[in-house]
C-alpha positions in Angstrom: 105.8 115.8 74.3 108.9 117.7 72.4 110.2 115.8 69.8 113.6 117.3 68.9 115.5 113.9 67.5 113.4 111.1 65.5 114.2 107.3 64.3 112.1 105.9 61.4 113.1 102.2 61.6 112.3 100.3 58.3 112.6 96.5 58.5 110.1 95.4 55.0 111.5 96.5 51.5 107.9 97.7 50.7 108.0 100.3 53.4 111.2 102.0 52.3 109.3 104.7 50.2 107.1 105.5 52.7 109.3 105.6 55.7 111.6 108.2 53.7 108.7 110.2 52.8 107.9 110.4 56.6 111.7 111.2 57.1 111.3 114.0 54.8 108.1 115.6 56.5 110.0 114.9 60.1 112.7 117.0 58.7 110.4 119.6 57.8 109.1 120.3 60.8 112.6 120.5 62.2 113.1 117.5 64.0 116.6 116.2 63.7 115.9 112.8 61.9 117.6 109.6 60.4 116.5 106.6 58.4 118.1 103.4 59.0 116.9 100.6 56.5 117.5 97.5 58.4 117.6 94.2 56.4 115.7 95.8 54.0 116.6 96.4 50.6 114.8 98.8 48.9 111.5 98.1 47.1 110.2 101.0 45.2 106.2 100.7 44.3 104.8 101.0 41.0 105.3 104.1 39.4 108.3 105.4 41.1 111.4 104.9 39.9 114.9 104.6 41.7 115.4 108.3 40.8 112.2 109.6 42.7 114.2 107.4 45.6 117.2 109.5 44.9 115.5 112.7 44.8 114.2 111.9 48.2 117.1 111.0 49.9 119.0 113.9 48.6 116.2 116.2 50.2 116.7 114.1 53.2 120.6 114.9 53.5 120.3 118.5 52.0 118.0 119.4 55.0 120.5 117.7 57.4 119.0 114.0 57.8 120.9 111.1 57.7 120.3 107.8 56.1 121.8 104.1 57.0 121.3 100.8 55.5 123.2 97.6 56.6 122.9 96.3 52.8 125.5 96.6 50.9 123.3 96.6 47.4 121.6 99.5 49.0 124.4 101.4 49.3 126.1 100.3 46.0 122.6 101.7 44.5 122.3 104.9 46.2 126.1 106.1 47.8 124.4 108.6 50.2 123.4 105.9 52.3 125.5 105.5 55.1 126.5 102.0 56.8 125.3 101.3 60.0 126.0 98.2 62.1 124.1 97.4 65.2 125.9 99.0 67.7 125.4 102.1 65.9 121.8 102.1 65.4 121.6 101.0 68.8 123.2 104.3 70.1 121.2 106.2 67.7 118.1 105.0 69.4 119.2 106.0 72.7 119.5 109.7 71.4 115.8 109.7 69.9 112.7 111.2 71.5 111.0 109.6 69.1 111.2 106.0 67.0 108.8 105.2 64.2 108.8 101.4 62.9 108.3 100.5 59.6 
């Protein structure tokens, strides 16, 4: 299967690291991918910091990625995030080849 367009879907805090880690290594392969952080706000595990997160999603838009999160903390914390309601993630799914949950 060709995967030109992916979805990573994160729905637990705890999984928001991960998930844009696997956005990142999407990207890098060249598939056209955005994060949406659904009802999750961010939850960094020990050792990182909130500027590793930053690093991250900077890498994320700098290599043409998008990221969404419907919480408004979220994107007080990091202002690359992008708001997203539900009938726009909803139409982004429909454009994916590929969705990974979270």
């Amino acid at each position: 299967m060709e995967v030109d367009r992916a979805c990573v879907l994160v729905r637990r805090p705890r999984d928001a690291w991960e998930a844009s880690r696997s956005a990142l290594g999407l990207l890098l392969e060249g598939i056209e991918t955005r994060l949406f952080l659904l009802d999750a706000k961010v939850s960094l595990p020990q050792g990182k910091r909130e500027s590793d997160f930053q690093d991250t999603l900077e890498m994320i838009l700098d290599m043409g990625g998008e990221v969404f999160s419907n919480q408004d903390e979220d994107r007080e914390r990091w202002p690359d995030m992008r708001r997203a309601d539900l009938s726009e993630t909803a139409q982004a799914l429909r454009e994916c080849d590929l969705v990974i949950p979270f």
